[in-house]
C-alpha positions, 0 to 999 in steps of 0.5 A: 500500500505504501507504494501508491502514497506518492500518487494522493500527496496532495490530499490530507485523506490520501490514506482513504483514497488509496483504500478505496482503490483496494476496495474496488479491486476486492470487491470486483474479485468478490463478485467476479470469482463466484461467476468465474467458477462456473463459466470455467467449468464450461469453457477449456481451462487453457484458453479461459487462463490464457485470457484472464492473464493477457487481461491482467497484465493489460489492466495491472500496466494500464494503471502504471501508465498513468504516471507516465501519462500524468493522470490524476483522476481518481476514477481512472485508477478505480476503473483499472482496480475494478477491470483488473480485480474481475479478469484475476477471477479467472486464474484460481479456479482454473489453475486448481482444477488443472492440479486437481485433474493430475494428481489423486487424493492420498499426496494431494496436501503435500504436493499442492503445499509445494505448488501453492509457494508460487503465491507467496514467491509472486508477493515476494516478487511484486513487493520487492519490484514496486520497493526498487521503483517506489522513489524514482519511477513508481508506474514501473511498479505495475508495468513491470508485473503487468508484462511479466503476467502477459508473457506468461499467459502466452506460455500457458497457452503454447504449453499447459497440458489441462487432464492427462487425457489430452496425451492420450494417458489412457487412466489417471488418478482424475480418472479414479480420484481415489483409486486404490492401486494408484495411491499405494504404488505411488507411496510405495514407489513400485512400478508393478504391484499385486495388493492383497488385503489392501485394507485389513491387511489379512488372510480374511480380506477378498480384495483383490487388486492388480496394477500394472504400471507400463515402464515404456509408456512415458509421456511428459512425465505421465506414465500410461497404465493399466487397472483391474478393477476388483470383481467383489463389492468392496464396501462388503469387506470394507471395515478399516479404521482408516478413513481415508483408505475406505474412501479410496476403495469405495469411490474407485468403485463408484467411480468405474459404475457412474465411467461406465454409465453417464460419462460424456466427452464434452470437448477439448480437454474437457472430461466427465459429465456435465458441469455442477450448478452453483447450487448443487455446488453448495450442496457438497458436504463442507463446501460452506464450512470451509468457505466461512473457515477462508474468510477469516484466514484471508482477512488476516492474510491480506491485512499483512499483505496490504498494510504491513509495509505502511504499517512497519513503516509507522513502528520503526521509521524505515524507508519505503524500501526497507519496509516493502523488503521485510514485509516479505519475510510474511510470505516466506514464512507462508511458503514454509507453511503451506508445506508444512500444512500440506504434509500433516494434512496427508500424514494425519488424513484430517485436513478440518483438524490440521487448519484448526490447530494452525489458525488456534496458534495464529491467534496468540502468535498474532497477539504477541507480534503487536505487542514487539512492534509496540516495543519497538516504537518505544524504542525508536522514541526513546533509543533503547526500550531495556535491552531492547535495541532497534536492531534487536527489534528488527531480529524479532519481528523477522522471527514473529512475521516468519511465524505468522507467515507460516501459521496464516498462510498454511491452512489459508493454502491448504483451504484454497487447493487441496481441501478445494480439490477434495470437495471438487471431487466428492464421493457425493458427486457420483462421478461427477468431474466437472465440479473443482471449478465452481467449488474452488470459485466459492471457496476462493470467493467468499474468502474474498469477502473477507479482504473486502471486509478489510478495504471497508474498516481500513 
């Protein structure tokens, strides 16, 4: 936020405009991320992400240009905030879905945990670009993210594979969300495996599985393989304490029935029956409960991220560079988290558990980071507050932004893809594929509410 300063000096409620600006772009994503979910889910995800960030990176450079074109218009820049805020609906749900469709349930937390650092390595980026223009150039600021999003999208367009399907990769684990055989070769890492008794792991189990993974057949990276499904009614033999495990069995099942009888191909790159309404989206056990646990989550995010630069600037008195460089160390710690969040998730199978935890150690951890930076205005003021020095100061608010960082952003990742992709592929959806889109969109949207929220007491 402190980098847009120089363009209200002029006016004594700068402070107010330049919320405005923020409210404008979270209301527009708000609403626009709800829409977004389910002209997604009809529309091939290459050509719809495509678009949406050609679009960004023309509205994104389009507000910078308004340095070079000497405008002071309030409206201009709102326009742009709300322009930009709708065509950036259109890259979350496409990208999760995307995700969703290349790997299977029982790694989902791990692997998307290191995918999601993407985000924060993007906040780190856009931080640390507007701080190096900030004093001198500050339309560069956005005209340089704006050009690098629009290179981008035409290297997601020459190069983004949506479903193994389109390489001709004959099952995947979209194919079968849990499919038994898929998940214990990849935890196994075996290239052919015969499980038997799968489940209880003795002579009284009938289960039977045979998976075949062919060592010649490599597309990209994807390996082409072949599944005999069991002959008997797994949920007869399903009795596992494990939960996760008798959702792998009793899915693969249903998966193969609602295959063989209502599947329709419904274009490029599109697969599975027909689209799920907003609705029946809403219907999804946990779709709500998640979406209101990502409204608080990002709230408390995206109020570090908007305002932690003017804030530590406030505290300790730094330059407009040194505070955008350590209001970074936020998101690394959010790297670090999502990972972590990720991993626990797959170990425990409990992703409503791991996200409560970590947002129950935010609460304090958050409390405690007020009250260090409160220690160092008073240390700015006075020099030394005891044996509170500024540069010990600098050291502990590294260490407590790298915490929060890690315990804010980590169930806020997890909520936003695995545990997006999870409902998006519901047992209760009988088969049905084509739902990640739109309940990402609601997830995603409704966390949004949250920062709009924040551009409102702000």
């Amino acid at each position: 936020m402190i980098y847009f300063e120089n363009i209200f000096l002029d006016k004594n409620n700068y402070k107010q405009l330049l919320g405005a600006l923020d409210y404008s772009f979270l209301c527009a994503y708000a609403i626009g991320m709800y829409l977004s979910g389910i002209i997604g889910e009809r529309l091939p995800i290459r050509y719809y992400l495509t678009v949406g960030m050609l679009a960004s990176g023309l509205f994104t450079a389009m507000f910078g240009l308004g340095y070079f074109c000497n405008i002071h218009n309030l409206w201009f820049y709102i326009m742009a905030q709300i322009a930009n805020g709708l065509v950036q609906t259109t890259g979350w749900p496409s990208v999760v879905t995307c995700i969703g469709n290349w790997f299977g349930k029982g790694r989902r937390g791990l692997i998307m945990g290191i995918w999601n650092s993407h985000t924060s390595v993007g906040n780190i980026l856009g931080s640390l670009i507007a701080a190096y223009w900030v004093s001198t150039c500050w339309g560069l600021s956005f005209v340089m993210p704006g050009v690098i999003i629009a290179v981008m999208g035409i290297v997601c367009f020459l190069f983004l594979i949506e479903h193994p399907k389109d390489i001709s990769c004959s099952c995947t684990p979209s194919s079968f969300p849990y499919l038994l055989g898929y998940e214990i070769a990849a935890s196994h890492g075996l290239s052919r495996i015969s499980v038997k008794n799968p489940v209880l792991g003795t002579a009284e189990s009938k289960m039977q599985a045979d998976l075949y993974l062919s060592s010649k057949a490599f597309l990209n990276g994807a390996s082409r393989f072949r599944v005999q499904m069991p002959t008997l009614n797994a949920k007869e033999t399903i009795k596992s304490q494990d939960p996760e495990m008798q959702h792998l069995l009793i899915d693969s099942e249903n998966s193969v029935t609602s295959q063989n009888s209502s599947t329709v191909d419904t274009g490029e790159g599109r697969h599975g029956t027909s689209a799920i309404s907003f609705l029946g989206a809403l219907r999804i056990p946990g779709v709500i409960e998640f979406s209101l646990c990502l409204l608080f989550a990002k709230l408390v995010s995206y109020t570090f991220l908007f305002w932690l630069p003017l804030y530590i600037t406030n505290v300790e008195h730094l330059d407009a560079k040194r505070a955008g460089d350590l209001s970074t160390l936020f998101d690394v710690g959010g790297i670090f988290g999502g990972i972590l969040a990720g991993l626990i998730s797959d170990r425990l199978q409990k992703r409503a558990s791991t996200c409560g935890m970590m947002l129950l150690l935010a609460a304090p951890t958050l409390y405690m980071f007020s009250t260090v930076s409160k220690m160092g205005l008073e240390a700015t003021v006075v020099k030394s507050f005891g044996q509170l020095t500024l540069s010990v100061f600098v050291q502990l608010v590294t260490v407590m932004l790298l915490i929060s960082g890690a315990l804010v952003n980590g169930p806020y990742a997890l909520i936003t893809t695995a545990v997006s992709a999870d409902l998006g592929t519901h047992k209760s959806l009988k088969g049905n594929a084509r739902a990640l889109s739109t309940v990402t969109a609601i997830i995603d949207g409704t966390g949004s509410v949250g920062k709009q929220s924040l551009a409102m007491v702000a």
